[in-house]
C-alpha positions as CSV (number, residue, x, y, z in Angstrom):
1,X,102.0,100.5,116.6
2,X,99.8,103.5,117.2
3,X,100.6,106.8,116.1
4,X,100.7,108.4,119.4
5,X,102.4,105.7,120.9
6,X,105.0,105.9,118.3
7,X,105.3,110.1,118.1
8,X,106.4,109.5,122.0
9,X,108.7,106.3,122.2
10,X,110.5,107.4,119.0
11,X,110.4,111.5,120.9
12,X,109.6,113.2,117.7
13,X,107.3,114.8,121.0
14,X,107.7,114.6,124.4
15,X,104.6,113.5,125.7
16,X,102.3,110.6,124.8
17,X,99.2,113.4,125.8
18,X,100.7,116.0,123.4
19,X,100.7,113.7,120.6
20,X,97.0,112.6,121.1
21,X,96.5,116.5,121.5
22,X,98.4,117.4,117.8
23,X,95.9,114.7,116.4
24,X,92.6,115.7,118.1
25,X,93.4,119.1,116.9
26,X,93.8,117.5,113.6
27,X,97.6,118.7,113.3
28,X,98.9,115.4,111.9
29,X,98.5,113.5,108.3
30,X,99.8,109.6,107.6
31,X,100.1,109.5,104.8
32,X,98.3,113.2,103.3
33,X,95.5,111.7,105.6
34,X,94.1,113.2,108.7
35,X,95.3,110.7,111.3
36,X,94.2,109.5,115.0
37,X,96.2,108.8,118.0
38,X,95.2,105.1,117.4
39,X,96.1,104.9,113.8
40,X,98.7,101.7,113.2
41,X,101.9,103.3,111.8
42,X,104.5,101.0,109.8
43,X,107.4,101.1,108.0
44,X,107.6,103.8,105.4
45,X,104.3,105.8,106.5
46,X,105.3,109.1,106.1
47,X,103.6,111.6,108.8
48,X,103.5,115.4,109.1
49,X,103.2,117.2,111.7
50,X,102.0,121.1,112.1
51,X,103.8,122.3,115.3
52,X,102.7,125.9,114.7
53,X,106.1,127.4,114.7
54,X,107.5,124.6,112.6
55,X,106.4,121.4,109.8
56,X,108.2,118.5,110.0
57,X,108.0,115.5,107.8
58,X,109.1,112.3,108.8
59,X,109.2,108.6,107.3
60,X,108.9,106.0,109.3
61,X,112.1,103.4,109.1
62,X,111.5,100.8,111.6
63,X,109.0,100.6,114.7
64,X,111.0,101.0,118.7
65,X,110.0,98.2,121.1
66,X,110.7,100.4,124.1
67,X,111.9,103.8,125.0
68,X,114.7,104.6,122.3
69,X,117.9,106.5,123.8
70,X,118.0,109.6,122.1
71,X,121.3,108.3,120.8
72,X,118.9,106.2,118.9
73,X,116.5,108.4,117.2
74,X,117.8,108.5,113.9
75,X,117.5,104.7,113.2
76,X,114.0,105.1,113.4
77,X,112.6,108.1,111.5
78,X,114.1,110.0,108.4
79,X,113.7,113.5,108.4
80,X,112.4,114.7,104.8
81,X,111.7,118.5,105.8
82,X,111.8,120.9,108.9
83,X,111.1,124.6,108.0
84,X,110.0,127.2,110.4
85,X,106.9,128.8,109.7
86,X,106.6,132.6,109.9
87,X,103.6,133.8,111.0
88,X,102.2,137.3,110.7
């Protein structure tokens, strides 16, 4: 699945265009690698994302098929760090 595609359905973001827009601007790593929207994710990637404000670090468990109820979102992504960045 592709990374945007999968930043949206599994709403780690809220928009399909804002994750294309956090990889454009180079804001996201797979792996410790700079990553674009169309690179395949899979089970136990890890991706990090530089919100600004805020890092998160997520490994992938298992890939949605469709929109996931936010019920769901914990089946498919392990959080391994959020921290707020200050910023002077």
């Amino acid at each position: 699945m592709r990374l945007d595609l999968f930043l949206k359905k599994s709403r780690v973001v809220k928009t399909r265009a804002k994750s294309k827009t956090l990889c454009r601007k180079e804001l996201v790593l797979l792996n410790d690698v700079k990553a674009k929207a169309g690179k395949d994710v899979k089970p136990n990637d890890i991706i990090r994302i530089d919100f600004g404000k805020r890092i998160l670090v997520i490994e992938v468990t298992k890939m949605p098929t469709g929109n996931v109820p936010k019920s769901e979102v914990t089946s498919y992504y392990n959080v391994i760090k959020d921290e707020k960045v200050d910023i002077i």
